[in-house]
N, C-alpha and C positions, 0 to 999 in steps of 0.2 A: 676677860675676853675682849679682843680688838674687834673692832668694824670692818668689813670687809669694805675695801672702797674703788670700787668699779671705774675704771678710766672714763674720762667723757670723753664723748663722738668731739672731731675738731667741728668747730662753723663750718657751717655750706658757707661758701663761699660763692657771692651772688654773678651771675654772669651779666658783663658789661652790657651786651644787647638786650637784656631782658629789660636788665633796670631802666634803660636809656627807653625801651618801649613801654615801662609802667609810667615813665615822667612824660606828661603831657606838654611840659616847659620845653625840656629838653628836644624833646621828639619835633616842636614846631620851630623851634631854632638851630636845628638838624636842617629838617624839611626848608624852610627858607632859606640856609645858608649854600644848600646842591641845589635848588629850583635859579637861587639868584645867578649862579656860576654856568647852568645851561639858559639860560632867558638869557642869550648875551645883546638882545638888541633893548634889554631894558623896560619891554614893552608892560612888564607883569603876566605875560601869560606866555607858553611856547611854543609853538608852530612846530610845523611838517620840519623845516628845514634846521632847526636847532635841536629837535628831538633827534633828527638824524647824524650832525653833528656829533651829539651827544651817544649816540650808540655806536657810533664807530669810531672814536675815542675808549670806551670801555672794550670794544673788541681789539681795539690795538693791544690797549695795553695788558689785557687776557690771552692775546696771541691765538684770537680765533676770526675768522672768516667774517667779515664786515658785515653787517644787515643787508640783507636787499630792500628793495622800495618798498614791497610787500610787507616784509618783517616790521619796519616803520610804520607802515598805513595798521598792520593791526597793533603795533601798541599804542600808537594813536586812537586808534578805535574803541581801545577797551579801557583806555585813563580817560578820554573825554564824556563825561556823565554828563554834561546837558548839551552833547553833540553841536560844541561853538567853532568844531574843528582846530581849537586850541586846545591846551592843559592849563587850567590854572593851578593856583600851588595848592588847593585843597582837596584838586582832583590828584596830583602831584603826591600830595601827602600817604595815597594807597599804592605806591610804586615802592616808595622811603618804605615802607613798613615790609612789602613782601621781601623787599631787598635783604633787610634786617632778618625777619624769622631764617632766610634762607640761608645767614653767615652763620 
């Protein structure tokens, strides 16, 4: 009598943005390499005026309707956790992450 012998399942195959969101390495050398490229005046943290920049650059090139000033002031509002009126990159670091879940 032979063994019957049951195909294996292939590997899951892991998705890129998972992994990239279990490594904490990776995820903070992510997060500082887009915080450095909007921070374009260097300063370490981002302002009103480079947040915006930075959102109407992404609507360009998503081919949607540029932010109003509004649109700006609240994602200003809601990345600034100890209300400095800037972004620093660790406040920065939960913008990188929802971006991620949402790809």
């Amino acid at each position: 009598m032979t063994d019957l012998v049951l195909p294996q399942p292939e590997a899951e195959q892991k998705n890129p943005i998972d992994e990239l969101l279990a490594d904490e390495a990776k995820l903070a050398e992510v997060t500082k390499a887009v915080f450095e490229a909007v921070d374009t005046d260097g300063s370490g943290s981002i302002d009103r005026r480079e947040l915006k920049i930075a959102m109407e650059s992404v609507a360009l090139e998503a081919n949607i309707a540029a932010p109003s000033d509004e649109d700006v002031n609240e994602v200003l509002l809601g990345l600034d956790a100890d209300q400095s009126g800037t972004i620093d990159v660790h406040e920065f670091r939960a913008l990188i992450i929802e971006v991620l879940k949402a790809l």
